[in-house]
C-alpha positions in Angstrom: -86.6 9.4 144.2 -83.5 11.3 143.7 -83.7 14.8 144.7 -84.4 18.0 141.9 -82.2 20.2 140.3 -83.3 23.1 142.6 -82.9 20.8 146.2 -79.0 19.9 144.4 -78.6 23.4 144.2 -79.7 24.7 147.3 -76.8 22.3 148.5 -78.3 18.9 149.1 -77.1 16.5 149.8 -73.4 16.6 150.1 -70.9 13.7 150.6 -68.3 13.1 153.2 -65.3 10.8 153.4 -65.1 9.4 157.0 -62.2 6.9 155.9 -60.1 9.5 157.4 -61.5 10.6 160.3 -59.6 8.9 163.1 -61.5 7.7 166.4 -62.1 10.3 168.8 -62.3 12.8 166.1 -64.7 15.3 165.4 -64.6 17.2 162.1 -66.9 20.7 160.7 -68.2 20.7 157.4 -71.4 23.1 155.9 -74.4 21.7 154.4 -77.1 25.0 153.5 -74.3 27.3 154.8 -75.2 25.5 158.2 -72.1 23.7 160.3 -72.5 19.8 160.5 -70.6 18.1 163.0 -69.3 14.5 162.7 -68.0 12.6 165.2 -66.1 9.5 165.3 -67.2 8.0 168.2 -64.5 5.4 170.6 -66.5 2.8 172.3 -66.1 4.5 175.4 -67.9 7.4 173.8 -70.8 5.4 173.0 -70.9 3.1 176.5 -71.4 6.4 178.2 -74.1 7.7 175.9 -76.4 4.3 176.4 -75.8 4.3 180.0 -77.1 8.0 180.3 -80.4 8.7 182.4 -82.6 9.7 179.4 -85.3 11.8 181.5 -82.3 13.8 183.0 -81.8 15.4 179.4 -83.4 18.7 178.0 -84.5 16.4 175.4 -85.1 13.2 176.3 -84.0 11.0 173.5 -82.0 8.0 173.9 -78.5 7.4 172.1 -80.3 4.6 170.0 -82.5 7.2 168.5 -79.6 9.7 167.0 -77.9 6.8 165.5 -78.5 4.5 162.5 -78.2 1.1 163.9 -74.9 -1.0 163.3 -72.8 2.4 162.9 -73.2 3.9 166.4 -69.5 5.3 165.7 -70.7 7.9 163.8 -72.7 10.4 165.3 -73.5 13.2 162.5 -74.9 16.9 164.3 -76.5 20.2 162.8 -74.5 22.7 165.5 -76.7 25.7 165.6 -78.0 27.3 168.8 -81.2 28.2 168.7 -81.1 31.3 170.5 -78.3 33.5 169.3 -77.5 31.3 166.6 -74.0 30.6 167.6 -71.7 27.9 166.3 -70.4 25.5 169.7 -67.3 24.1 169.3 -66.5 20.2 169.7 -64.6 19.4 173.4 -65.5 22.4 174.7 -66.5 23.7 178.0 -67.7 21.7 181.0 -68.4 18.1 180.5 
């Protein structure tokens, strides 16, 4: 079940070391010439994102479901918008 030679060479999958990402930390790589964001989450981080009203979101989806379970420190994002394609950046803007 290993991916083809064409998949590896349109850049899948791709590995990351997260041994040095510190907490609070959000690092940029490319996967398909398309930004990823990683973030190390700090429990605060994560309380808050539980505790948010889900049906007040765009996209109703609760922090459970954007997480694999038992590493809710990691929170892994494609950053594209869809509109003008732009590339956010991490900590930016109003919160």
């Amino acid at each position: 079940m290993n991916p083809d030679a064409s998949t590896i060479a349109a850049g899948a999958p791709i590995e990351v070391e997260l041994g040095p990402v510190v907490e609070g930390q959000v690092i940029k790589v490319f996967w398909r010439s398309k930004p990823i964001f990683i973030s190390h989450r700090s429990k605060k981080e994560i309380e808050e994102a539980q505790k948010v009203n889900v049906s007040s979101l765009p996209d109703p989806q609760p922090d459970s479901a954007r997480v694999k379970q038992g590493h809710d420190q990691w929170l892994v994002l494609i950053g594209i918008c869809t509109h003008l394609g732009c590339i956010p950046l991490a900590h930016q803007g109003k919160l």
